[in-house]
C-alpha positions as CSV (number, residue, x, y, z in Angstrom):
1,X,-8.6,25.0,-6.5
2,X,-8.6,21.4,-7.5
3,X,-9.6,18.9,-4.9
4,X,-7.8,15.4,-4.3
5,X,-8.7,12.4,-5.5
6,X,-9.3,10.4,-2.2
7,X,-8.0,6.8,-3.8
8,X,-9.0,4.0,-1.0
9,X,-6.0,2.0,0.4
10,X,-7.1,-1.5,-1.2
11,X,-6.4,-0.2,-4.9
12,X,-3.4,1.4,-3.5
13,X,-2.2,-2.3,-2.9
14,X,-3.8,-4.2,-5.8
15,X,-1.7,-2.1,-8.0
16,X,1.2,-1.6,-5.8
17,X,1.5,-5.4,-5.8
18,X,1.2,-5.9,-9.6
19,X,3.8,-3.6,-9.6
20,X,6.2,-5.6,-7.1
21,X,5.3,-8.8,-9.3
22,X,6.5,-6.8,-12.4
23,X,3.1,-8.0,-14.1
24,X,2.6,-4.6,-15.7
25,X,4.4,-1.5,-16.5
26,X,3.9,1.5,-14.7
27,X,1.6,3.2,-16.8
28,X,-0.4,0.4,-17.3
29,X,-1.2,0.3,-13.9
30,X,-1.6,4.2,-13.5
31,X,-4.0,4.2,-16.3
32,X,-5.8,1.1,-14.8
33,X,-6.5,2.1,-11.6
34,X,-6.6,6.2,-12.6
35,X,-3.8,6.6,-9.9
36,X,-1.3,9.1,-10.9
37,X,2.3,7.3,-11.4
38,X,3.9,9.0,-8.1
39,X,1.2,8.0,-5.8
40,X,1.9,4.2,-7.4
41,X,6.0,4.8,-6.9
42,X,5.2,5.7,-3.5
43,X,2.6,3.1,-2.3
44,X,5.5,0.5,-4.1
45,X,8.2,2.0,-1.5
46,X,6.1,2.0,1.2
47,X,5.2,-1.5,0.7
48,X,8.5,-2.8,-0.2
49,X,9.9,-0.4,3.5
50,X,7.2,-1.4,6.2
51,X,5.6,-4.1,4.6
52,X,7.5,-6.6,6.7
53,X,5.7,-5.1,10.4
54,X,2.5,-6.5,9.2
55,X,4.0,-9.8,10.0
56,X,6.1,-8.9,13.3
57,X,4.1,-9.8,16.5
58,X,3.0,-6.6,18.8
59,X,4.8,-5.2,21.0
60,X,2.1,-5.1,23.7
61,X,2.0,-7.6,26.4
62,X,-2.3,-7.9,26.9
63,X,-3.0,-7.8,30.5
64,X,-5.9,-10.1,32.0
65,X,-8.0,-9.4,34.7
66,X,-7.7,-11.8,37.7
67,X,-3.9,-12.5,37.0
């Protein structure tokens, strides 16, 4: 049985940006990075869907001792 490639999460994003930017095609990128095209379509989308909660402040109110 063939294992998966673990790919780490920051060439995930280099190449999921340079798609976003529209720098280079999708193959391009694929080949670049040695990411099959489906894991790039879906790092795009996932981007693209919850990129906008790295920016959102938490939800948790931080408690201090003594208040």
């Amino acid at each position: 049985m063939k294992r998966t490639k673990f790919i780490p999460g920051s060439i995930k994003l280099k190449a999921a940006l340079e798609r976003i930017k529209g720098e280079k095609t999708l193959v391009e990128c694929s080949r670049e990075y040695g990411v099959h095209p489906n894991t790039l379509l879906k790092g795009k989308l996932a981007l693209l869907e919850k990129g906008a909660e790295l920016f959102e402040p938490s939800n948790k109110e931080q408690e201090y001792p003594g208040s």
